[in-house]
DOFIRO-552978 format. One record per residue (C-alpha): residue in one letter; residue number from 1; x, y, z. Coordinates in steps of 0.1 Angstrom, whole numbers, m for minus. Each point is the difference from the previous one (the first is absolute). Layout:
# residues N
<pt rest="A" nr="NUM" x="X" y="Y" z="Z"/>
...
***
This chain:
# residues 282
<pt rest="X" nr="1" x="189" y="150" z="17"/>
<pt rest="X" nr="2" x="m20" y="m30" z="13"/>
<pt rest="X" nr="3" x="m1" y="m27" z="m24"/>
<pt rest="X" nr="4" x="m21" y="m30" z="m1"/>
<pt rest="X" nr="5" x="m3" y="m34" z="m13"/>
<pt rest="X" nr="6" x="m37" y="m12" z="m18"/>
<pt rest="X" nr="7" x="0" y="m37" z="m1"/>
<pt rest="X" nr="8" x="m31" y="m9" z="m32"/>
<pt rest="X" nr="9" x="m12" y="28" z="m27"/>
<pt rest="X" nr="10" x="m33" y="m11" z="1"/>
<pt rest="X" nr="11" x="m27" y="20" z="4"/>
<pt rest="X" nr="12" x="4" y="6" z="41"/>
<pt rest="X" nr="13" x="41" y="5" z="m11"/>
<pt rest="X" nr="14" x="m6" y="26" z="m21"/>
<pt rest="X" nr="15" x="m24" y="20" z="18"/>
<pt rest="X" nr="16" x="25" y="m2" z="32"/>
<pt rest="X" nr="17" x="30" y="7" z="m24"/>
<pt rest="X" nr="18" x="m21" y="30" z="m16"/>
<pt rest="X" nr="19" x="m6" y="16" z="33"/>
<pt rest="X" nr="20" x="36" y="m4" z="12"/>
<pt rest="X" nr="21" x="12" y="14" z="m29"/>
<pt rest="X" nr="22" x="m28" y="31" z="0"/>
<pt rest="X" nr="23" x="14" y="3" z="37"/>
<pt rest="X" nr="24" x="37" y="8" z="m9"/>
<pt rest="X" nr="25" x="14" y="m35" z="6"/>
<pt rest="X" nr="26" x="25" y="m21" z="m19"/>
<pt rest="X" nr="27" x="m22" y="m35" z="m14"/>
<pt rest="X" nr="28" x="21" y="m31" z="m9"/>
<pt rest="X" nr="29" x="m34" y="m24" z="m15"/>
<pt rest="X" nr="30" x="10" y="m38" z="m4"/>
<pt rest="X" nr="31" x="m23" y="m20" z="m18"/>
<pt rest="X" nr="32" x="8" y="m35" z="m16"/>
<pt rest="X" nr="33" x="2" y="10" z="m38"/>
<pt rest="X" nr="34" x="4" y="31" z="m19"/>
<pt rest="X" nr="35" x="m32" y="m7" z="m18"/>
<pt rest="X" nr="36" x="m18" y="5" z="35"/>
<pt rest="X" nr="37" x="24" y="30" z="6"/>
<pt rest="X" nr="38" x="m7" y="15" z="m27"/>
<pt rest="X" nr="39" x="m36" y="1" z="0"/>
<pt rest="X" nr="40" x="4" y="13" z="37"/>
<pt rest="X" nr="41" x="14" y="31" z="m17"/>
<pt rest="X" nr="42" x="m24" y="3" z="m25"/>
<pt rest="X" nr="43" x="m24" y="m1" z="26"/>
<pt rest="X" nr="44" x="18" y="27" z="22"/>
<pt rest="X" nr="45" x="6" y="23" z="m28"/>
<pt rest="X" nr="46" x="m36" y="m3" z="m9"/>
<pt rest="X" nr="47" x="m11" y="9" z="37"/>
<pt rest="X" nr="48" x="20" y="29" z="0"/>
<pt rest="X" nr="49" x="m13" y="12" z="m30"/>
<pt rest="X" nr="50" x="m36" y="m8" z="11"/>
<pt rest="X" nr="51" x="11" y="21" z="31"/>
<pt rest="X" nr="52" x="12" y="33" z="m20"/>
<pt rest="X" nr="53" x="m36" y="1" z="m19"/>
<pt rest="X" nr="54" x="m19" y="m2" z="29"/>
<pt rest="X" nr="55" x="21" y="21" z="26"/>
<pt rest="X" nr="56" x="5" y="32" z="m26"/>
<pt rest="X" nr="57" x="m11" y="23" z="23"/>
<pt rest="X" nr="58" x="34" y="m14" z="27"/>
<pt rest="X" nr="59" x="38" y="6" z="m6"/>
<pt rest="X" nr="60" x="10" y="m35" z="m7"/>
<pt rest="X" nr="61" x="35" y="m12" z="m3"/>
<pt rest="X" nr="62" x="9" y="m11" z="m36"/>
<pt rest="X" nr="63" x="m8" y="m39" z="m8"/>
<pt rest="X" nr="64" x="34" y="m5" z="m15"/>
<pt rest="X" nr="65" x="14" y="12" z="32"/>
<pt rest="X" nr="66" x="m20" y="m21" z="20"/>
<pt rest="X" nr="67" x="14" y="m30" z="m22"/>
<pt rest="X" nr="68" x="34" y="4" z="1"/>
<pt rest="X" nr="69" x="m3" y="m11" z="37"/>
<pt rest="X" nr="70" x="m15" y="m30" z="m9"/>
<pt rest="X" nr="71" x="29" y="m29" z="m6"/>
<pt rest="X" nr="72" x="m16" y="m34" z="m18"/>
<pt rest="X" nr="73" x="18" y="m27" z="2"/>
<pt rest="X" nr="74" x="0" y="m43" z="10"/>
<pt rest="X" nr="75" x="30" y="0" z="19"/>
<pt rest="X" nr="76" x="m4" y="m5" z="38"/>
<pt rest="X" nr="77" x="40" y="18" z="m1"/>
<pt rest="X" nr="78" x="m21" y="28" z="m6"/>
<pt rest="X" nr="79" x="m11" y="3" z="40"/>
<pt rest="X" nr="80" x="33" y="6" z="15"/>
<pt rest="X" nr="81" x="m1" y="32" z="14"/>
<pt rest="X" nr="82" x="m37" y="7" z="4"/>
<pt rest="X" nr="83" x="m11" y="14" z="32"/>
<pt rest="X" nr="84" x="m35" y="m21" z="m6"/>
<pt rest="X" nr="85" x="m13" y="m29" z="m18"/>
<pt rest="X" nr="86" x="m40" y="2" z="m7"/>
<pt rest="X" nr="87" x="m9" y="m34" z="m12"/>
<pt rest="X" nr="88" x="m33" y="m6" z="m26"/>
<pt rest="X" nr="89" x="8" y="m34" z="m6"/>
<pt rest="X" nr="90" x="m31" y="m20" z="m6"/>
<pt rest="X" nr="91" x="m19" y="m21" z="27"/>
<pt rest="X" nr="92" x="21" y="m31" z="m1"/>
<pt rest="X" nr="93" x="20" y="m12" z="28"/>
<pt rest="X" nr="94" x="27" y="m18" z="m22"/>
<pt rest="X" nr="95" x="6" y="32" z="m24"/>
<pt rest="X" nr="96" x="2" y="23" z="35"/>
<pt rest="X" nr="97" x="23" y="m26" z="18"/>
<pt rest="X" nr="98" x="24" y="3" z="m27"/>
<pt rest="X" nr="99" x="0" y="35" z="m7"/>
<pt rest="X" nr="100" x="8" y="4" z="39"/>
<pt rest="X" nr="101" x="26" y="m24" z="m2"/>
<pt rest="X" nr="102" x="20" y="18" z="m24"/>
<pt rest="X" nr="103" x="m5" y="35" z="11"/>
<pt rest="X" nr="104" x="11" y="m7" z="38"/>
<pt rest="X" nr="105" x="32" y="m4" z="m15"/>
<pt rest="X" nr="106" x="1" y="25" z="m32"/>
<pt rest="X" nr="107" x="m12" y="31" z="27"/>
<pt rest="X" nr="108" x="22" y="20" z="22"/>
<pt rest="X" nr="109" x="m9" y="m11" z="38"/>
<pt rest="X" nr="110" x="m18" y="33" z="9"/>
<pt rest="X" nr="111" x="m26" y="m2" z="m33"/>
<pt rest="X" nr="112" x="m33" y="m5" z="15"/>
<pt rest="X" nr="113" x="m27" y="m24" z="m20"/>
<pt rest="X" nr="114" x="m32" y="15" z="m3"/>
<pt rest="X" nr="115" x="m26" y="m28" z="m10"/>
<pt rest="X" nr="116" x="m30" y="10" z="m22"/>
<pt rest="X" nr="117" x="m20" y="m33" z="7"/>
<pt rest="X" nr="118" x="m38" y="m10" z="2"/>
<pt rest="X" nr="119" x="m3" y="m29" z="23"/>
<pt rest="X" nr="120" x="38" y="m13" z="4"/>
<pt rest="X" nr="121" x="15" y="0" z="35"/>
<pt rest="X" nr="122" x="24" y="28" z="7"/>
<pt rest="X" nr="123" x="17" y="m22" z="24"/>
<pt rest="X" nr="124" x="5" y="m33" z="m18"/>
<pt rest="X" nr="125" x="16" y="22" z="m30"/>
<pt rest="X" nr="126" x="25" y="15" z="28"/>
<pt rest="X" nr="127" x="6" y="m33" z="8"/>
<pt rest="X" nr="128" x="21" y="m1" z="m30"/>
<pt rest="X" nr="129" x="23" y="25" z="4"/>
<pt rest="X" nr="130" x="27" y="10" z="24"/>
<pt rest="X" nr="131" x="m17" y="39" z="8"/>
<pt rest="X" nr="132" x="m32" y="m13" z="13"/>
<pt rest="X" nr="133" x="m4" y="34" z="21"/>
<pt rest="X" nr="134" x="7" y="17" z="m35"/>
<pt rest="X" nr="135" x="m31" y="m20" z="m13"/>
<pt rest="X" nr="136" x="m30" y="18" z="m4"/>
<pt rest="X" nr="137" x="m37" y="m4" z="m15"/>
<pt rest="X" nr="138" x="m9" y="32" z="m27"/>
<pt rest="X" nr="139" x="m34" y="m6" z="m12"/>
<pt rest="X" nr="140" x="m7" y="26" z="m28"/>
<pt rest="X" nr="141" x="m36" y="0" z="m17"/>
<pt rest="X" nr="142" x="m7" y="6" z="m39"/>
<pt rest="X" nr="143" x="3" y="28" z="m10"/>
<pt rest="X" nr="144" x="30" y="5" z="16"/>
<pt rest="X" nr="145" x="3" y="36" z="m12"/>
<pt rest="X" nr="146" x="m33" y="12" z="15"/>
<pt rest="X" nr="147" x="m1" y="m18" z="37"/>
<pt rest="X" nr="148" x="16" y="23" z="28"/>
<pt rest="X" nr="149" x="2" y="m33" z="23"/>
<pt rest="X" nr="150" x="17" y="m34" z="0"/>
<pt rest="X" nr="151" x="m6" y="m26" z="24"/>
<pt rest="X" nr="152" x="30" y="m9" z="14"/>
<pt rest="X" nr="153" x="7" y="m34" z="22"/>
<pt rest="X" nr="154" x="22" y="m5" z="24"/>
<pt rest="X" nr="155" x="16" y="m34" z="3"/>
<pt rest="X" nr="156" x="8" y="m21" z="31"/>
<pt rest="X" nr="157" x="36" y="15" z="3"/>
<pt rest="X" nr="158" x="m5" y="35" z="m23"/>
<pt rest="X" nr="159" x="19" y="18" z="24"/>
<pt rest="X" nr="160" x="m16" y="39" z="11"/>
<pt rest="X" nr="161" x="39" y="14" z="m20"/>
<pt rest="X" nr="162" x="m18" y="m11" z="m33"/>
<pt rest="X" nr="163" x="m34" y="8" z="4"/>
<pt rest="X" nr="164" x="13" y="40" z="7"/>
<pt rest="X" nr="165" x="24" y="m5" z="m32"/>
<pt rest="X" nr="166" x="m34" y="m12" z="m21"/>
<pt rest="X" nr="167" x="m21" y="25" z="17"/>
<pt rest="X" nr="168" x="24" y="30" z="m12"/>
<pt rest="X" nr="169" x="4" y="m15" z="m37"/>
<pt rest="X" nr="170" x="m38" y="m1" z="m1"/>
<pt rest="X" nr="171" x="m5" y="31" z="8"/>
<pt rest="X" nr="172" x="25" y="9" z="m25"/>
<pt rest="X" nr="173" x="m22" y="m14" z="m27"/>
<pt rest="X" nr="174" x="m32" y="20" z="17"/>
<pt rest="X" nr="175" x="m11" y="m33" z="15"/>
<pt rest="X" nr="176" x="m15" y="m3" z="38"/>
<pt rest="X" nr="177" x="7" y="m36" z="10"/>
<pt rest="X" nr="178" x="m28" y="m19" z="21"/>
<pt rest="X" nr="179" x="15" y="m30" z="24"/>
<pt rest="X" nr="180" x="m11" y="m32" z="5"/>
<pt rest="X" nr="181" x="14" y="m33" z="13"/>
<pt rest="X" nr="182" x="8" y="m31" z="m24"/>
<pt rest="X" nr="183" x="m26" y="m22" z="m3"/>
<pt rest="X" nr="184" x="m13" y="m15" z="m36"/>
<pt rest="X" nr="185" x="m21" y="21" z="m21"/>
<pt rest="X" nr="186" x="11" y="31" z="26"/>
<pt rest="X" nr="187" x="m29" y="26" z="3"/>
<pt rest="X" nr="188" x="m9" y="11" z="m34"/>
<pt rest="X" nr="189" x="1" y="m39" z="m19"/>
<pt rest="X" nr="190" x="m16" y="m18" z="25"/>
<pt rest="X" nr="191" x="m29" y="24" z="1"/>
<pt rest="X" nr="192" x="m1" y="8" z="m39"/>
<pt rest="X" nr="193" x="6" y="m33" z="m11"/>
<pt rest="X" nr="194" x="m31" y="m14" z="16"/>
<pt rest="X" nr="195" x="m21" y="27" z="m14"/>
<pt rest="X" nr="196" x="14" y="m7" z="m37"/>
<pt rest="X" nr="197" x="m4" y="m37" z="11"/>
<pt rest="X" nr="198" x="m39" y="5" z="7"/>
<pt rest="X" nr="199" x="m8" y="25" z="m26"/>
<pt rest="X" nr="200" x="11" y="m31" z="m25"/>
<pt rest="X" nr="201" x="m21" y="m18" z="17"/>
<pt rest="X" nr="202" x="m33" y="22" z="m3"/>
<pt rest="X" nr="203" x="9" y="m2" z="m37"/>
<pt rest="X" nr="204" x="5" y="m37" z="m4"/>
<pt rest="X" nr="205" x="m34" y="m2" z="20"/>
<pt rest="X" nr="206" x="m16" y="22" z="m22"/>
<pt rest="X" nr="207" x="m11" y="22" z="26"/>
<pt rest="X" nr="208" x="11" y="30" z="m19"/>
<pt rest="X" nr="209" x="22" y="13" z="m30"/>
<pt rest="X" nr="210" x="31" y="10" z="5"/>
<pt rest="X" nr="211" x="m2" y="37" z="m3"/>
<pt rest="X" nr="212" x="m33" y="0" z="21"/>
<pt rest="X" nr="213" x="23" y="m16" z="31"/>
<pt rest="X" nr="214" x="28" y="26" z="m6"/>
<pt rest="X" nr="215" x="m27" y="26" z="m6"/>
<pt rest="X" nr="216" x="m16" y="m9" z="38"/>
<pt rest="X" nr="217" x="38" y="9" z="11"/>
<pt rest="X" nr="218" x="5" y="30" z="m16"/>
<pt rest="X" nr="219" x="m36" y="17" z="5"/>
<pt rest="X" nr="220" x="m12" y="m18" z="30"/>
<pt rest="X" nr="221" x="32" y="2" z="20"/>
<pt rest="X" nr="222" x="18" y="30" z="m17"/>
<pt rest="X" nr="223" x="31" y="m27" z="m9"/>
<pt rest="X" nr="224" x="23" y="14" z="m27"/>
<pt rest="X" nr="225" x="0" y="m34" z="m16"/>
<pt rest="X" nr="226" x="m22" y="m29" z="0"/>
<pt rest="X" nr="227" x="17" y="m31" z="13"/>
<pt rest="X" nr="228" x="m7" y="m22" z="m39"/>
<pt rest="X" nr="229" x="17" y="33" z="m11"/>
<pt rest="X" nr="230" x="31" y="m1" z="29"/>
<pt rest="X" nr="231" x="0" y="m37" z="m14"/>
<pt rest="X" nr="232" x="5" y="13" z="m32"/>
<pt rest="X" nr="233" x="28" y="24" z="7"/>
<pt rest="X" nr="234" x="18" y="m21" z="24"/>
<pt rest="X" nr="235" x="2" y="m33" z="m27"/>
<pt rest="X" nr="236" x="m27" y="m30" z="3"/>
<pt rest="X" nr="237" x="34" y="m23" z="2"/>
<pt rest="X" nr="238" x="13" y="19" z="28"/>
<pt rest="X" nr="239" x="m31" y="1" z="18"/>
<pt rest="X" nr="240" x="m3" y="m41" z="m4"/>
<pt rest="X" nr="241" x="36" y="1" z="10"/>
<pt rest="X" nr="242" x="m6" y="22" z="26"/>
<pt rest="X" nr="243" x="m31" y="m21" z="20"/>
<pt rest="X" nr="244" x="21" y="m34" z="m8"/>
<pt rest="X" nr="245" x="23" y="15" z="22"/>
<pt rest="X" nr="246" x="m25" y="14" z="28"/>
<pt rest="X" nr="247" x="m19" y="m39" z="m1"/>
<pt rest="X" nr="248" x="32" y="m16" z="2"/>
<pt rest="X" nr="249" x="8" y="18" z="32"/>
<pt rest="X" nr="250" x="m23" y="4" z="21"/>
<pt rest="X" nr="251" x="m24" y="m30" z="m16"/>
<pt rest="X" nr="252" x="m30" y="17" z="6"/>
<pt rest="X" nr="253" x="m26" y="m4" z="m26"/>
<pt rest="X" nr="254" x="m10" y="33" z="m4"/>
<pt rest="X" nr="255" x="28" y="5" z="m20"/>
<pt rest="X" nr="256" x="m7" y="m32" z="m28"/>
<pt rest="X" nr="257" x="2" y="17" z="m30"/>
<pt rest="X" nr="258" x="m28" y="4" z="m25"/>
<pt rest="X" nr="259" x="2" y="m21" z="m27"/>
<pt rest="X" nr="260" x="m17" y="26" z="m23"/>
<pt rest="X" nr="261" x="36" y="21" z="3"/>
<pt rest="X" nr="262" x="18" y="m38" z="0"/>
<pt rest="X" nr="263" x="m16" y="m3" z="m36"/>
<pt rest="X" nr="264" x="1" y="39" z="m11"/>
<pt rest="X" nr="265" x="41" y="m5" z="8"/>
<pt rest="X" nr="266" x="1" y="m36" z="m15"/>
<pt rest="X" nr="267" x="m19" y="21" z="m37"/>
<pt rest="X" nr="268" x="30" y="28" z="3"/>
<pt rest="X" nr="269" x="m25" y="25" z="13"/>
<pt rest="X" nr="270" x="24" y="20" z="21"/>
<pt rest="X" nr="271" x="m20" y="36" z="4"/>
<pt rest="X" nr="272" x="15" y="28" z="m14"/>
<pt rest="X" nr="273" x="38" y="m18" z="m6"/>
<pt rest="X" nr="274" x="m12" y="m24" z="m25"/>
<pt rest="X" nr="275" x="m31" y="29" z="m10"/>
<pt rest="X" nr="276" x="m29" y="m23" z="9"/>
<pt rest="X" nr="277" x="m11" y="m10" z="37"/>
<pt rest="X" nr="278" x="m35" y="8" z="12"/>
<pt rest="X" nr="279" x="1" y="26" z="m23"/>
<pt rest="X" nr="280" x="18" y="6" z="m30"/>
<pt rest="X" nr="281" x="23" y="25" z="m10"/>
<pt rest="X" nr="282" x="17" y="22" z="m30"/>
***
């Protein structure tokens, strides 16, 4: 059985734990404390549960099942014989260059590193280790469950051995993977993030309400989501982060963050993590 390392049980950790677990994989999920880990399981058992109700008509495999290949725990010891490491850290270049540190040493040589980042180069992060051709970009989207596709991004020396290896686990999971090369923001960030970026913009302007710009999105251009919504989903904080990161390299202004999501992070307004954003929820 393939087993695989989760590196942060927030909510991008769990989902990707969730759907490696639902997949027939063995999960090891690190966090930094066992008050985040277990709120990652209360969160997992909860989505399962969620899952049974609304899939009654399917054969589903049992949720306690589906747990018991789920591992918790806050020791990087944990990793030593997983075949993959999928990293959720958040989108800080000190808290990734430490976790990289330790785990080129804690994995067995052939693990492959499978980096679910935003903006952050795939290459630089290789840089850190000894298996740079081992080091690859995984770019899952929220929900993770429901997406069939992850971007995936192939560093400077990802060698063509790796991307096949990541290819077949993805399809494992029921995932087609879509290619691109390593530059910041990739494809899907450095498009989305300048939509989010200007719908925040209409609002602070006063152009329109919030739900009148996501509304335009959804009717006008047959979007699933809005992008104040995708905002929303994604976390205002990582957003910020996210465009911080996108200004800083390639200084081009079209990427100077709005300071109406500067001040709705700076109030706690997260989106649907903290239960208030643009919009507010239960």
């Amino acid at each position: 059985m393939t087993k695989v390392g989760v590196i942060g049980a927030g909510i991008m950790g769990c989902g990707v734990a969730q759907n490696l677990a639902q997949s027939g994989l063995e999960v090891v999920l690190l966090d930094v404390s066992e008050k985040i880990l277990q709120e990652s399981r209360e969160r997992i058992t909860n989505d399962l549960r969620f899952r049974s109700l609304f899939n009654s008509s399917e054969i589903l495999e049992a949720s306690d099942s589906i747990m018991q290949r789920i591992h918790f725990g806050t020791d990087y010891s944990l990793l030593r014989d997983v075949d993959f490491v999928v990293e959720n850290a958040t989108e800080n270049w000190e808290v990734k260059r430490e976790i990289y540190t330790i785990i080129d040493d804690v994995c067995k040589e052939e693990c492959i590193f499978m980096i679910n980042t935003s903006c952050i180069s795939i290459t630089k992060l290789a840089a850190l280790t000894k298996r740079a051709d081992k080091v690859i970009g995984t770019h899952f989207m929220n929900p993770v469950a429901v997406k069939r596709a992850v971007e995936v991004i192939k560093g400077y020396h990802t060698s063509n051995s790796c991307i096949h290896a990541v290819e077949k686990f993805m399809r494992r999971i029921n995932k087609e993977i879509i290619i691109v090369n390593d530059y910041p923001g990739f494809v899907s960030n450095r498009i989305s993030h300048l939509f989010i970026n200007e719908a925040a913009f209409v609002v602070q302007d006063q152009v329109a309400l919030p739900e009148d710009v996501d509304a335009i999105f959804r009717k006008c251009y047959g979007h699933a989501m809005g992008p104040l919504e995708t905002g929303d989903l994604i976390g205002l904080d990582t957003v910020v982060h996210s465009l911080n990161i996108l200004y800083e390299s390639y200084q081009d202004s079209k990427f100077r963050c709005c300071p109406l999501l500067k001040k709705m992070v700076d109030a706690g307004l997260y989106g649907r993590k903290s239960g208030q954003g643009f919009y507010v929820y239960p």
